[in-house]
LUMVOTOR-54495 format. One record per residue (C-alpha): residue number from 1; residue in three letters; chain; x, y, z. Coordinates in Angstrom, 2 decimals, decimal comma. Layout:
% LUMVOTOR-54495
> i|aa|ch|c1|c2|c3
> NUM|ala|A|X|Y|Z $
...
% end
This chain:
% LUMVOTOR-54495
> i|aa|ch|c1|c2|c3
> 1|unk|A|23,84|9,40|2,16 $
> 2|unk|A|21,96|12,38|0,52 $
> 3|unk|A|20,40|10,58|-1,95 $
> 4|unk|A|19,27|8,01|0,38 $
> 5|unk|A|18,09|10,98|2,36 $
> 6|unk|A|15,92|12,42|-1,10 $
> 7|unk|A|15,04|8,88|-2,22 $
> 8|unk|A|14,92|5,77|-1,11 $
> 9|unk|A|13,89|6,66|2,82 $
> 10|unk|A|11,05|9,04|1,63 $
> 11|unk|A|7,81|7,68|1,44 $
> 12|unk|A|7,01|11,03|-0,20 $
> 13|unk|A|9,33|9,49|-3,36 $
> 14|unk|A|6,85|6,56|-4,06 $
> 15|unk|A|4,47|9,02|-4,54 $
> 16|unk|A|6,45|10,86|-6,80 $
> 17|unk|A|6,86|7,88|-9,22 $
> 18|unk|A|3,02|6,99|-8,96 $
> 19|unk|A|2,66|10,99|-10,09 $
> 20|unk|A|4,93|10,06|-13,09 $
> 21|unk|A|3,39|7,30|-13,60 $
> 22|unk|A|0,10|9,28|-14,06 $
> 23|unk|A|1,42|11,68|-16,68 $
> 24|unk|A|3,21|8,81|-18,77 $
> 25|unk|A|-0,28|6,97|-18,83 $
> 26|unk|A|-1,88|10,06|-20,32 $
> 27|unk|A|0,74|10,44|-22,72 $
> 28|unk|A|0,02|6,93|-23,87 $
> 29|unk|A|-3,62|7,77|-24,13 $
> 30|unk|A|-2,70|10,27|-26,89 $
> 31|unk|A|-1,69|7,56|-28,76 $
> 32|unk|A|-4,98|6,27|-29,28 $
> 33|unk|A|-3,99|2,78|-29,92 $
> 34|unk|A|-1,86|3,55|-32,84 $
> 35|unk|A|1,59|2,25|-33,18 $
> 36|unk|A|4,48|4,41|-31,48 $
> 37|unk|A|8,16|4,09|-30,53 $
> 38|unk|A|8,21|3,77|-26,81 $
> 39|unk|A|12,12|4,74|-26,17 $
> 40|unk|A|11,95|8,26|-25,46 $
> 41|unk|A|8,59|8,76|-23,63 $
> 42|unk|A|9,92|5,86|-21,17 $
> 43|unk|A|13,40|7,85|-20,82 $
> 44|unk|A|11,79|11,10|-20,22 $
> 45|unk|A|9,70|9,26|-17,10 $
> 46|unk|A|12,20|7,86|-15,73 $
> 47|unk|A|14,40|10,45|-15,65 $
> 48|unk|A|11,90|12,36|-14,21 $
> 49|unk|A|12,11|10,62|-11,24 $
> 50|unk|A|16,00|11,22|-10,38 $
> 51|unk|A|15,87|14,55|-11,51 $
> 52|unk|A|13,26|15,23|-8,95 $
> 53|unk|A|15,95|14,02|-6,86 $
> 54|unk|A|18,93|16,02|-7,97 $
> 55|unk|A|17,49|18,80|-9,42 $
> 56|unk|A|14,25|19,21|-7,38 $
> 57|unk|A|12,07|19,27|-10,89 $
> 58|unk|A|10,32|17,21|-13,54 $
> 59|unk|A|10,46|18,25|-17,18 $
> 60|unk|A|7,34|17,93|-18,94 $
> 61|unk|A|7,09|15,27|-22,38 $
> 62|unk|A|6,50|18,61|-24,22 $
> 63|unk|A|10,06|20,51|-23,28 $
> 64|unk|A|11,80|20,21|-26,19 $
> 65|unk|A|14,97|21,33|-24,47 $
> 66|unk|A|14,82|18,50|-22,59 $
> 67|unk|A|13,59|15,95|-25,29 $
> 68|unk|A|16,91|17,47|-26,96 $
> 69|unk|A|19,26|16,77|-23,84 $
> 70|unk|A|17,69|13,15|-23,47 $
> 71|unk|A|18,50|11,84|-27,30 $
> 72|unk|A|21,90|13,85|-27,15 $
> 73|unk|A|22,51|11,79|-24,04 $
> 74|unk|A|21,33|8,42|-25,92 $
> 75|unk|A|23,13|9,06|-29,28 $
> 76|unk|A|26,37|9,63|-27,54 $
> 77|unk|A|25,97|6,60|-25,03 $
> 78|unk|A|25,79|4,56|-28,42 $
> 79|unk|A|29,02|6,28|-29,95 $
> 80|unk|A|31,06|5,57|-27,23 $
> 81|unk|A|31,09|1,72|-28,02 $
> 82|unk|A|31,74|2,50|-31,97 $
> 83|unk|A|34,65|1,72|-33,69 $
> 84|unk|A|35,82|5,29|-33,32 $
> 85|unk|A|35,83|5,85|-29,75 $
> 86|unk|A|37,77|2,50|-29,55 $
> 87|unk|A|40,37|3,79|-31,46 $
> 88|unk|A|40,15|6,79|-29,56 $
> 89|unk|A|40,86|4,95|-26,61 $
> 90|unk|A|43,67|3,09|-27,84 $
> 91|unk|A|45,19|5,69|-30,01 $
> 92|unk|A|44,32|9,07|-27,82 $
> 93|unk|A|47,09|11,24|-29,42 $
> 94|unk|A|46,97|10,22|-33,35 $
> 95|unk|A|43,16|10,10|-32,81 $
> 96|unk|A|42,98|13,62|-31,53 $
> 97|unk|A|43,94|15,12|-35,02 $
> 98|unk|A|42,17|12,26|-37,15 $
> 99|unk|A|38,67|13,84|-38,27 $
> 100|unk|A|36,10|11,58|-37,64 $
> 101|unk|A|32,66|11,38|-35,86 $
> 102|unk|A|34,53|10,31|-32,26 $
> 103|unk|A|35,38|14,16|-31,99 $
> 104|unk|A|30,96|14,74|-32,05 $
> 105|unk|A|31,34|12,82|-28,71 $
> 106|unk|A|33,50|15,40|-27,07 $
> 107|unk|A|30,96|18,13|-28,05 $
> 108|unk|A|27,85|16,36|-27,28 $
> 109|unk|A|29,57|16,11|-23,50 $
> 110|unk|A|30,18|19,68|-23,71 $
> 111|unk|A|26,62|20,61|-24,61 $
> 112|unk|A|24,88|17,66|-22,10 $
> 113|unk|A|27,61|19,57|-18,99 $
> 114|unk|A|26,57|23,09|-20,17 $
> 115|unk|A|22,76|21,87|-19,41 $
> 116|unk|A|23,68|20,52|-15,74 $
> 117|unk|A|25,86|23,71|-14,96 $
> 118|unk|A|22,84|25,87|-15,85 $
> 119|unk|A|20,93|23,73|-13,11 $
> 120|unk|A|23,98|24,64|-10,54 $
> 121|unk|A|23,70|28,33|-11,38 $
> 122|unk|A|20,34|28,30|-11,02 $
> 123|unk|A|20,57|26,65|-7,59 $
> 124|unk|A|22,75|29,10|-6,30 $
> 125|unk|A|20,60|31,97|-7,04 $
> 126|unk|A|17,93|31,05|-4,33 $
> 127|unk|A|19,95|28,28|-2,10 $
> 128|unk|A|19,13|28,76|1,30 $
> 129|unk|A|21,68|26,20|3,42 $
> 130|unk|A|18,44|26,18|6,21 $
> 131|unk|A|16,49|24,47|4,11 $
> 132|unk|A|18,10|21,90|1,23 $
> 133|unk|A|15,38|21,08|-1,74 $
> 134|unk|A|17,62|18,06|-3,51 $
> 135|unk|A|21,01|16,78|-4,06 $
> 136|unk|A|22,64|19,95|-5,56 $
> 137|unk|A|21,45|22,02|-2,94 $
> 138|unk|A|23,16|19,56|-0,33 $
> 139|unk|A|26,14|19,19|-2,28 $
> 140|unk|A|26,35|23,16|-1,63 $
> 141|unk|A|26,08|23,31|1,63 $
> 142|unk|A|28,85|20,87|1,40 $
> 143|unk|A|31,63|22,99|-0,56 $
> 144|unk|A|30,61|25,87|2,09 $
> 145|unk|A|31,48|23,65|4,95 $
> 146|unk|A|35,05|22,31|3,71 $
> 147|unk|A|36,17|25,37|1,77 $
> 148|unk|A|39,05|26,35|3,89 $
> 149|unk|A|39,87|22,51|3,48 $
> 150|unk|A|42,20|21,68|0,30 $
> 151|unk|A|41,83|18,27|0,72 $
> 152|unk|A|37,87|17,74|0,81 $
> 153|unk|A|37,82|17,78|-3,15 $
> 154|unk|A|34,00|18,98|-2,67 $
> 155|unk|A|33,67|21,81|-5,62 $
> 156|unk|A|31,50|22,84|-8,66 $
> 157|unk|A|33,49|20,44|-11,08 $
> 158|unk|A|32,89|17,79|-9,00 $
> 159|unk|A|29,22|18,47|-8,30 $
> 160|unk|A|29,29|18,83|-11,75 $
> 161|unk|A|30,45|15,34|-12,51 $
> 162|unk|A|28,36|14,09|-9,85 $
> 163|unk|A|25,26|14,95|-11,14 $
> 164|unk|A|26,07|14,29|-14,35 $
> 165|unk|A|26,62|10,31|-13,19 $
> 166|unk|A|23,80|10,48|-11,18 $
> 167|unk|A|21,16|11,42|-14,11 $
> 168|unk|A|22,76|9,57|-16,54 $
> 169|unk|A|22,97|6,39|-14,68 $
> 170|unk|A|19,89|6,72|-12,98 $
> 171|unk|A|18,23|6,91|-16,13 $
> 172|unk|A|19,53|4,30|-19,07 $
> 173|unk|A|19,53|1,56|-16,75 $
> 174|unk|A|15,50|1,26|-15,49 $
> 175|unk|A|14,51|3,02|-19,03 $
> 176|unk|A|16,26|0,43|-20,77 $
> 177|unk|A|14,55|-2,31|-18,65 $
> 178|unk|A|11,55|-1,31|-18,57 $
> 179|unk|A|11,86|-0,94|-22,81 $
> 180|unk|A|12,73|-4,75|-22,46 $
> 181|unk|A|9,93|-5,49|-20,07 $
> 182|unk|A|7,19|-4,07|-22,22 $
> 183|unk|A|8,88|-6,01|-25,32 $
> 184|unk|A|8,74|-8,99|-23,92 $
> 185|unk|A|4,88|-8,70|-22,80 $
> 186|unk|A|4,10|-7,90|-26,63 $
> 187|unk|A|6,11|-11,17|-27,30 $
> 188|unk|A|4,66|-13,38|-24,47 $
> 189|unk|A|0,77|-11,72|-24,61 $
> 190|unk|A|0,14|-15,30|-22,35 $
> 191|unk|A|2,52|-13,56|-19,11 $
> 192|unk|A|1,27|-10,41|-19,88 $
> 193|unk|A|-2,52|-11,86|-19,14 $
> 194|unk|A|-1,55|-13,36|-16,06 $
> 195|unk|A|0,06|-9,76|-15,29 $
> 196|unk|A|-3,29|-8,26|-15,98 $
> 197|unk|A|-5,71|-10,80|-14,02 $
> 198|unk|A|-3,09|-10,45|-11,02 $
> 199|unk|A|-3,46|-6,66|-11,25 $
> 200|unk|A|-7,15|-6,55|-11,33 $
> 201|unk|A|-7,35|-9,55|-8,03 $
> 202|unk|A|-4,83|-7,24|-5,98 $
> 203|unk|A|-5,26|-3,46|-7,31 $
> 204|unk|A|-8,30|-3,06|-9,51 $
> 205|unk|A|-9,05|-0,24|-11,79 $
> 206|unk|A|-10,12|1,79|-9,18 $
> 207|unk|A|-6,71|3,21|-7,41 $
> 208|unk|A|-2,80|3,19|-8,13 $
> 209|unk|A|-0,80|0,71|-7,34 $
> 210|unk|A|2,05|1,27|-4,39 $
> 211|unk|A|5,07|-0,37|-3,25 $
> 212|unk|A|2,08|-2,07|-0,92 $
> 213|unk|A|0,97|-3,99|-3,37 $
> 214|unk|A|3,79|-5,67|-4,31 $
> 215|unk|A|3,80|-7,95|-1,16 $
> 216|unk|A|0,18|-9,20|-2,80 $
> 217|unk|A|1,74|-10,01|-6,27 $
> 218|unk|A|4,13|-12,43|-6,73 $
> 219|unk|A|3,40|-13,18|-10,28 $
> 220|unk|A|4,18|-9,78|-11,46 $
> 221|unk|A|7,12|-9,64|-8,71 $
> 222|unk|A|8,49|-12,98|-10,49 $
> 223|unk|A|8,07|-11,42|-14,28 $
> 224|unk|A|10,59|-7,65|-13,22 $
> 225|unk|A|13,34|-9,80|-12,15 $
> 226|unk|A|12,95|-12,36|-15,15 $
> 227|unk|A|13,10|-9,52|-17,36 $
> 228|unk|A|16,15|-8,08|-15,76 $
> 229|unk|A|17,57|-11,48|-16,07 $
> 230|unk|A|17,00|-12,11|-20,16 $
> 231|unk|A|17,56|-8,69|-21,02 $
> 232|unk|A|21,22|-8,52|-19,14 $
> 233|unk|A|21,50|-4,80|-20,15 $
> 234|unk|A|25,33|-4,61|-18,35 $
> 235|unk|A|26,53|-8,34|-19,54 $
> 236|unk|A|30,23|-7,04|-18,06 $
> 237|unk|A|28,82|-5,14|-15,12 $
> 238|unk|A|31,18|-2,36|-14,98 $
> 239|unk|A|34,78|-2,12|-13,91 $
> 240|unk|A|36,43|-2,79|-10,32 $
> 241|unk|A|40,22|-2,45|-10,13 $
> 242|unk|A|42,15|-4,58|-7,32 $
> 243|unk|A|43,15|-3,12|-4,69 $
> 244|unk|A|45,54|-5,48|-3,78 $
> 245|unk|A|47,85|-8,61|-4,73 $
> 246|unk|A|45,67|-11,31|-5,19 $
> 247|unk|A|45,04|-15,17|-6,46 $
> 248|unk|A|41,78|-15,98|-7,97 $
> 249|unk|A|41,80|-19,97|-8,97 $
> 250|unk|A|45,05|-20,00|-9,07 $
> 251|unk|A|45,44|-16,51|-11,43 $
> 252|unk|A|47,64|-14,03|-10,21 $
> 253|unk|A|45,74|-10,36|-10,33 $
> 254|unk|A|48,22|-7,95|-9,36 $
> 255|unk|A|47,35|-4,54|-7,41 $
> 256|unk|A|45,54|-2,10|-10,13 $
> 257|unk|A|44,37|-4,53|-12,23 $
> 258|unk|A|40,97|-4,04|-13,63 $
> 259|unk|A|38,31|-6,58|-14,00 $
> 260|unk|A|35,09|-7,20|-15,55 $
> 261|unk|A|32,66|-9,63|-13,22 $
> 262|unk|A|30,53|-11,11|-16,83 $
> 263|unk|A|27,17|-11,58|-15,13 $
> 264|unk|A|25,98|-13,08|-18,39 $
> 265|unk|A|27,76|-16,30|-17,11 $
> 266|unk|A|25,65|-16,51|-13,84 $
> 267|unk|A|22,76|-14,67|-15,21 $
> 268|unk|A|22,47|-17,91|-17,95 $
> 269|unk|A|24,06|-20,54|-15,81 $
> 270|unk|A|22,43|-23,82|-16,87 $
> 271|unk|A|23,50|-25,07|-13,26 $
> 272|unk|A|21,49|-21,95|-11,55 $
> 273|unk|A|18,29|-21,60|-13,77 $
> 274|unk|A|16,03|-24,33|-14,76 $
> 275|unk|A|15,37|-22,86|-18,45 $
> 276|unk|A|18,49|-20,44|-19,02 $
> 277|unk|A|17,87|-19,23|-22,48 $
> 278|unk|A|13,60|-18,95|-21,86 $
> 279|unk|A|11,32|-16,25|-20,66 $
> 280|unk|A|10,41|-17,54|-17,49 $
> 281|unk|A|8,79|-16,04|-14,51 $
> 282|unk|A|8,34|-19,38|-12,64 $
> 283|unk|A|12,51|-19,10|-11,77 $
> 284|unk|A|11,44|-16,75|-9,57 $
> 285|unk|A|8,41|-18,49|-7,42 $
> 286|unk|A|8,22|-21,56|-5,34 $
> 287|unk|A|6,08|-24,75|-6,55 $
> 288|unk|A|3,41|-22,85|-4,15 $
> 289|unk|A|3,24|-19,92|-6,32 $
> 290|unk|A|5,84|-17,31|-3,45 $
> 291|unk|A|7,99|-15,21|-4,86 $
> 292|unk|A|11,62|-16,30|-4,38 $
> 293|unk|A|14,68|-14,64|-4,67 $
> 294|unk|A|17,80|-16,41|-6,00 $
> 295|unk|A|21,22|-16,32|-4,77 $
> 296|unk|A|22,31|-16,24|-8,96 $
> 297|unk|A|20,24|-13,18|-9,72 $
> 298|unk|A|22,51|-10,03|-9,60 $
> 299|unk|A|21,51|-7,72|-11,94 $
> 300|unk|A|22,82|-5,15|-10,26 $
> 301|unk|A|26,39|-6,23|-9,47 $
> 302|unk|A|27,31|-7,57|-5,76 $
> 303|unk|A|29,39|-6,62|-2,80 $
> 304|unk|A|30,46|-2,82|-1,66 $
> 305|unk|A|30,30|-1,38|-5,00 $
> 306|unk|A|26,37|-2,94|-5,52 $
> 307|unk|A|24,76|-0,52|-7,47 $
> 308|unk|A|23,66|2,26|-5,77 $
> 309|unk|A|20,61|2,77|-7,22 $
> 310|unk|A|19,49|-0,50|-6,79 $
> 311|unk|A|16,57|0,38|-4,14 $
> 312|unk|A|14,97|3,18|-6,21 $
> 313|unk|A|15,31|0,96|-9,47 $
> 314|unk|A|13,36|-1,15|-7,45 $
> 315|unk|A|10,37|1,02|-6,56 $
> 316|unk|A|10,49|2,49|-10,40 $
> 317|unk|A|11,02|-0,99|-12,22 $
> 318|unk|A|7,69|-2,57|-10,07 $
> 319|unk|A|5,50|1,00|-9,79 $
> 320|unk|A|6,16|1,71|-13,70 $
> 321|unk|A|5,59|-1,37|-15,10 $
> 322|unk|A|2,14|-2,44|-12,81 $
> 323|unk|A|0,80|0,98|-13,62 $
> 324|unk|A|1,14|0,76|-17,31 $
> 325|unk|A|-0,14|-2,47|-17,48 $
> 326|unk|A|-2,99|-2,17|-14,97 $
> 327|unk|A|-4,02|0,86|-17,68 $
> 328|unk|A|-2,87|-0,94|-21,22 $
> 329|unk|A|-2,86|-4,05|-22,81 $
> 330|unk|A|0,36|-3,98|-25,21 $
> 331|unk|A|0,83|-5,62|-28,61 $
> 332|unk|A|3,11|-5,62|-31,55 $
> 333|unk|A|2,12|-3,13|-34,31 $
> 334|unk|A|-0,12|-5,20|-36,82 $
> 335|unk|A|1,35|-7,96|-38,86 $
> 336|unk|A|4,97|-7,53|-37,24 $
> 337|unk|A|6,49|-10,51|-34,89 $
> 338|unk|A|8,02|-8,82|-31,89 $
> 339|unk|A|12,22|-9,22|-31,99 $
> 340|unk|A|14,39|-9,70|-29,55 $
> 341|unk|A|17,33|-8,43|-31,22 $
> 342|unk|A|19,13|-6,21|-29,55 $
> 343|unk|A|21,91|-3,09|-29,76 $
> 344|unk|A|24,72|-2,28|-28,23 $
> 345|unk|A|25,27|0,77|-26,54 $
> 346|unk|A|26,47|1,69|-22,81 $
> 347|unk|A|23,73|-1,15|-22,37 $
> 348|unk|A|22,04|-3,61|-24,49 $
> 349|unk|A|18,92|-2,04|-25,45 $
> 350|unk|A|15,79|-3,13|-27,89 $
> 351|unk|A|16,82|-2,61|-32,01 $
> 352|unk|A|13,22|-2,32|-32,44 $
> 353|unk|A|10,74|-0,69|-29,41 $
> 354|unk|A|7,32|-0,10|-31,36 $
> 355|unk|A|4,04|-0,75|-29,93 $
> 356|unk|A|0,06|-0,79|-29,55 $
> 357|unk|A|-0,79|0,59|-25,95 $
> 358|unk|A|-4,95|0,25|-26,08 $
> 359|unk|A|-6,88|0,99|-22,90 $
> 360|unk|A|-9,03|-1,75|-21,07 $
% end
């Protein structure tokens, strides 16, 4: 409910995006044209935008403390799916004693929770329970209310943790897919032209664009989802346990078992999608050129446990991705072929994210 409250049901947060928007452009002028690796400066936006949420702040390209927290965050994400941490996982008490690089995972943690309790402390200092500025502040007010109550589980460690899900998660995801979005315009430079002539019909050079806009645009409303859809960044989706005794096509699934939903098999069904294993915005618009959505599109899981960032992602996936094309036309570095190889971390991401942003 609070971060509905500090996101999604603001207006005000739309603006916030189109301000980050603004300062990643810039940083892309600086580039001049010349090749650069995207990852980062894409990760450091976006994040911007859920921090301004939890921790009432941005952090500017330039703070290297938090250039430092973002790729400590990223290399760790990537070591949890090594062989290491597997055997960690399988093996907890022999592993604990085995020197290897599965112990840097525990520290990195350490050093990523020591960041977020800093932002705590520093929220108690000034909190004023009148008058809440973002999620930590609320989440204060809330361990006041319920302290004489054992049961409420609302403390520090668990705002802690909170927060820690919240930036994390609200981060990888839409900086990942946007890092696939702007690879596949560099690989399909005939999309990425439509994108551009629809941008400059609907929005022009002259403003932003806003979540307005996207009601105009159904070409560029048809490419986000496509994108999500190829680059499948959670093939498993993440785990749901049963909650009770049941029969799935005739499988027993006992209460506590955990399951994996594999949206790769519905993202790619043959039966659902007209070219499966192609780039191709038209699955998502009608033979009269209407954006339609499509009951086999669920990038973002299903049901009660739907991700529940799915209406900011949204906003950031549509507002990021029209304003840096409305600015840039993208291209591989010279003489390279864009790949769509990919890495796999706590998502699929890019192996290779370099690219040519040059100003119309």
């Amino acid at each position: 409910m609070t971060l509905r409250n500090f996101s999604v049901v603001k207006r005000s947060l739309d603006h916030t995006i189109v301000e980050e928007c603004r300062f990643l452009n810039e940083a892309m002028e600086d580039e001049q044209g010349k090749p650069f690796y995207l990852q980062f400066i894409i990760h450091n936006a976006v994040s911007n935008i859920i921090c301004s949420v939890v921790f009432g702040n941005r952090y500017e390209y330039t703070d290297r403390r938090f250039q430092e927290l973002l790729h400590l965050i990223d290399v760790t994400l990537k070591m949890q799916v090594t062989m290491w941490a597997q055997l960690y996982n399988v093996f907890p008490t022999i592993m604990k004693i085995v020197p290897g690089p599965h112990h840097t995972i525990f520290s990195n943690w350490k050093n990523v929770i020591s960041f977020v309790k800093s932002e705590i402390q520093a929220h108690k200092e000034d909190w004023n329970p009148s008058c809440p500025r973002d999620y930590i502040d609320c989440y204060l007010d809330e361990i006041e209310k319920s302290k004489d109550d054992v049961d409420a589980k609302f403390d520090e460690e668990n705002l802690c943790f909170c927060v820690l899900d919240l930036f994390v998660a609200g981060t990888e995801t839409t900086a990942t897919t946007l890092c696939w979005a702007l690879l596949f315009m560099t690989k399909y430079p005939e999309i990425q032209k439509k994108v551009h002539d629809e941008i400059d019909r609907v929005i022009g050079q002259g403003r932003q664009p806003s979540m307005a806009d996207r009601a105009n645009m159904p070409y560029t409303d048809a490419v986000i989802p496509e994108v999500q859809r190829m680059g499948n960044i959670v093939p498993l989706n993440l785990p749901r346990m049963a909650t009770n005794d049941i029969t799935v096509r005739g499988y027993v699934l006992p209460k506590g078992t955990q399951i994996f939903g594999n949206l790769t098999s519905v993202l790619f069904d043959k039966n659902e999608w007209e070219t499966p294993h192609h780039f191709n915005p038209e699955h998502f618009l009608e033979e009269n050129g209407k954006f339609v959505r499509r009951d086999a599109f669920m990038p973002f899981s299903a049901g009660k446990r739907v991700c529940l960032g799915e209406q900011l992602a949204r906003m950031e996936l549509f507002l990021f991705f029209t304003s840096f094309l409305q600015r840039f036309t993208i291209s591989p570095p010279p003489g390279v072929e864009p790949s769509l190889e990919f890495k796999m971390g706590s998502t699929l991401y890019p192996k290779e994210l370099k690219i040519c942003a040059v100003s119309h």
